[in-house]
N, C-alpha and C positions, 0 to 999 in steps of 0.2 A: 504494500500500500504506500502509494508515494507523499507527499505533505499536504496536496491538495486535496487528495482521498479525506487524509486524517481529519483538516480543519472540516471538510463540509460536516463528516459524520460529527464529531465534536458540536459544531453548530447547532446540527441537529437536536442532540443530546442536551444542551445547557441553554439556547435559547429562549426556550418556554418558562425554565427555570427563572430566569434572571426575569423573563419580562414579567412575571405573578409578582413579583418586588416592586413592580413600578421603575425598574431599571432597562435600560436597553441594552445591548450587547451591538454594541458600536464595533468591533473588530476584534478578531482574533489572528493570531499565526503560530506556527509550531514550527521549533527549531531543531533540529537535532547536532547536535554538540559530539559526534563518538560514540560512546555509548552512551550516551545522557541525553535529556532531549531538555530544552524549554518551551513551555506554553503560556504564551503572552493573551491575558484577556482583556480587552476594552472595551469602559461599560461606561455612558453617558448618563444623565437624567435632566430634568429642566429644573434650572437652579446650580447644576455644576454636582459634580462628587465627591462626599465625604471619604476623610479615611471608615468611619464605620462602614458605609456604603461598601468599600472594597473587602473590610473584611467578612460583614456579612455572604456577599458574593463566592466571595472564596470558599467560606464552608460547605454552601451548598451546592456548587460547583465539583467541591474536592468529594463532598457525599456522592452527586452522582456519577464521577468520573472513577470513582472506586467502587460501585457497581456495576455499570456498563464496560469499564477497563478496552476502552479504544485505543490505547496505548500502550506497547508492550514491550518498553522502554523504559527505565528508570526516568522522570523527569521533576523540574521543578515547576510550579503554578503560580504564576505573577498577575496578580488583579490590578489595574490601576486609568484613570482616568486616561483619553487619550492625549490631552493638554494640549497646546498652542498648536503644534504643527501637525493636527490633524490631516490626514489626507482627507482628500474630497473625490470618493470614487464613483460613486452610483449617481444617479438624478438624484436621489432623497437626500444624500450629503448637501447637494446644492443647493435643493429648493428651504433647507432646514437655512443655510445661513443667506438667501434674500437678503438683501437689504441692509446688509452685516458688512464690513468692512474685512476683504481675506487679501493676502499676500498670494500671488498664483505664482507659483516654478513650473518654466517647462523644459522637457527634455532640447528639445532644439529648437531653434529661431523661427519661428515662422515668417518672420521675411528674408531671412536666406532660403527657407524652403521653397517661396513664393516664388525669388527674384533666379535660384539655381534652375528650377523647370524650363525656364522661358523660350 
């Protein structure tokens, strides 16, 4: 199963979880390290995220990721907001910050893109 396997089932698995809290599960990734893996969650809400928030999350997270065991890997579990340089992937990323003042990087110039076709 390759990492993109793991995050959907993972998603799958804890999504519902976090949203019964009134939390979102704004992003996840899984890393593997060797034989160690880490798994990074990011979880939003309106109003911003507490540390409780995170550790709440975590417990029941780590409860059902130690029942369903999608991972079969030693790893670590890290909760935490996604903070300032959130990426902006989907449409809902977008439409969530309207009107909001964001920083945009992109990978290459679009007017050297523009101006190299010509």
């Amino acid at each position: 199963m390759n990492n993109s396997d793991t995050e959907n089932k993972i998603t799958v698995l804890i999504a519902p979880v976090i949203n019964s809290m009134g939390i979102a599960l704004d992003n996840l990734e899984f890393l593997k390290t060797g034989k160690k893996g880490v798994l990074r969650v990011y979880i939003d809400k309106e109003g911003g995220v507490t540390i409780g928030d995170c550790e709440k999350v975590s417990r029941e997270v780590e409860a059902v990721l130690d029942v369903e065991n999608p991972i079969q890997i030693p790893y670590v579990l890290e909760v935490s907001s996604p903070g300032l340089d959130r990426p902006l992937k989907i449409p809902g990323d977008f439409r969530k910050y309207c009107g909001k003042k964001v920083r945009v990087v992109t990978l290459e110039l679009w007017t050297n893109r523009l101006f190299s076709q010509g």
